[in-house]
C-alpha positions in Angstrom: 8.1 -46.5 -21.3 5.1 -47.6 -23.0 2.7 -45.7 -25.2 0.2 -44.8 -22.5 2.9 -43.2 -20.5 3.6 -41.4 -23.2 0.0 -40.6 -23.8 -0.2 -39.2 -20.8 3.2 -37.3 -20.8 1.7 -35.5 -24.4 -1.8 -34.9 -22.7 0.3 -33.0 -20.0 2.4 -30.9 -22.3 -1.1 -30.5 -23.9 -2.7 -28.6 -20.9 0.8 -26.6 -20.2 1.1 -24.9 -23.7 -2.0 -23.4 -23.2 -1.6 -22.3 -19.8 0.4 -23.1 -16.4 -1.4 -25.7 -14.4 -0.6 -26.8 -11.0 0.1 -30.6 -10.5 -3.0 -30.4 -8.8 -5.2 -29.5 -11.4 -2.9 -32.3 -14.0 -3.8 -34.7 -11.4 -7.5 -34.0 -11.9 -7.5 -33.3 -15.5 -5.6 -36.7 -16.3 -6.9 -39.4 -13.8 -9.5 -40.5 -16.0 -6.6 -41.2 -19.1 -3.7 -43.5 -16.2 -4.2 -47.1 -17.8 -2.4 -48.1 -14.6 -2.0 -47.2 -11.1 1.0 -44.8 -11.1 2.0 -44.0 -14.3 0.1 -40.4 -13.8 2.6 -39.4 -11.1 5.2 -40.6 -12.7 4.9 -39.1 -15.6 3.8 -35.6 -13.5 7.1 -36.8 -11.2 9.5 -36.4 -14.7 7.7 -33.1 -15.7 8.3 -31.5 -12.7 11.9 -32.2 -12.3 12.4 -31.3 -15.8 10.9 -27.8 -14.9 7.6 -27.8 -17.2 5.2 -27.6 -13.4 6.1 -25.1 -11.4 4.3 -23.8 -8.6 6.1 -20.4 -8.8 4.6 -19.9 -12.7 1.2 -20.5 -11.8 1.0 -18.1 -9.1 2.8 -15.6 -11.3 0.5 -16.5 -14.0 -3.1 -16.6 -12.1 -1.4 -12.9 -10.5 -0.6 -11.7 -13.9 -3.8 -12.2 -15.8 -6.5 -12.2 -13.1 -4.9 -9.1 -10.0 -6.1 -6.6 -12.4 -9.9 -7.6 -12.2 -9.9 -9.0 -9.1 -9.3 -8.3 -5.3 -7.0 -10.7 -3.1 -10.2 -13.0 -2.1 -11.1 -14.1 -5.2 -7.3 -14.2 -6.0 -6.7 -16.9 -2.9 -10.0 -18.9 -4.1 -8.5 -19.4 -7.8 -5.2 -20.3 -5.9 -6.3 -22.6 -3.5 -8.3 -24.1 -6.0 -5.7 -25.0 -7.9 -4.3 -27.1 -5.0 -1.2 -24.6 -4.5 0.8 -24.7 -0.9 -0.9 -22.7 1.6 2.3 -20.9 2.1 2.6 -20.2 -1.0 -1.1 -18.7 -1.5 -0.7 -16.6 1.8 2.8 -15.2 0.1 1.1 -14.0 -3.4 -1.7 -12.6 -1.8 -0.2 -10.7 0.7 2.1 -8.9 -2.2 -1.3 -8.0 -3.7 -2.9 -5.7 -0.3 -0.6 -2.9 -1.3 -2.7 -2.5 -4.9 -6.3 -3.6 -3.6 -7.8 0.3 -3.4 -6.0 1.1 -6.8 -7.2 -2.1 -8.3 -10.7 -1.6 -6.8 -11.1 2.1 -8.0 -10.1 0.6 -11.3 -12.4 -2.4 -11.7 -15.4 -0.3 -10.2 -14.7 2.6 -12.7 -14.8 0.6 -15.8 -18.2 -0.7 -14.8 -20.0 2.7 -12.8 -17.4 5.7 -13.1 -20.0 7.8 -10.9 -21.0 7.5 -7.5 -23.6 5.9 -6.3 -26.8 7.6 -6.1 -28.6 6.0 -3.9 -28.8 3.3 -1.4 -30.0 0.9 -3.6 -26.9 2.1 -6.4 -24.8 1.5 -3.4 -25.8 -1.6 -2.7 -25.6 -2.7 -6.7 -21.7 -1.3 -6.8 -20.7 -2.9 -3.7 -22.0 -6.3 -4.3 -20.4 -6.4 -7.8 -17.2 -5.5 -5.9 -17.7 -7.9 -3.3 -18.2 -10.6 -5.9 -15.1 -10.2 -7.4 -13.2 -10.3 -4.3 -12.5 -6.9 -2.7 -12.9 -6.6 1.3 -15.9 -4.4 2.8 -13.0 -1.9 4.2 -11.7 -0.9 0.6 -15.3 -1.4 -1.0 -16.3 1.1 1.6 -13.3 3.6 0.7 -13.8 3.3 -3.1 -17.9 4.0 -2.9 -17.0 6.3 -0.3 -14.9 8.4 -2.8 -12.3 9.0 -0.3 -9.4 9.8 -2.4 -6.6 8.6 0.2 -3.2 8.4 -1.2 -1.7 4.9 -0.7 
């Protein structure tokens, strides 16, 4: 094992203490520092099998810090950005329809707290909700102050 695998191995432990990363985004991060063809996965091979990239944690992670801002579209983008299994994406967002109206109501309150206005106000609130991920159905219930209980 020579010093650029180890290099490598220390860049990747890096990146995880300061957050969980997919092997994915490793791959991306590190290409530019693999001296020769291979080592990068290999080094990425012996992380993952000693547990320090997992899939699970960076779902759990994106979920954790970034569901209570944002609505299940922008949720799958971050996901699939990160190169995470399609299965695996479809999963986490699906657990995350059953909170999209709370999470909604929440976001847009701590920015407008009162309804809209107008239709230009209208307009304003449901593009910032729209740009943050939530679907025109729950964008319509939260603007349309229907207080459903879900």
């Amino acid at each position: 094992m020579g010093f650029g695998q180890l290099s490598l191995k220390g860049r990747a432990l890096k990146l995880l203490s300061q957050r969980e990363h997919s092997r994915k985004e490793l791959e991306r991060k590190l290409a530019r520092h693999e001296a020769e063809p291979g080592q990068l996965r290999q080094a990425l091979d012996e992380l993952q099998t000693r547990g320090f990239i997992d899939e699970g944690r960076v779902v759990e992670s994106v979920l954790n810090r970034r569901a209570p801002r944002l609505g299940a579209g922008r949720i799958r983008q971050e996901l699939q950005a990160k190169g995470l299994d399609a299965e695996r994406i479809a999963h986490a967002v699906a657990g995350l329809r059953g909170t999209e109206l709370a999470r909604a109501r929440e976001v847009w309150r701590k920015k407008f707290d009162a309804p809209p206005a107008d239709a230009v106000e209208r307009a304003k609130q449901a593009r910032f909700l729209a740009a943050r991920g939530f679907n025109g159905e729950v964008i319509h219930r939260v603007l349309g102050g229907a207080e459903d209980e879900d």
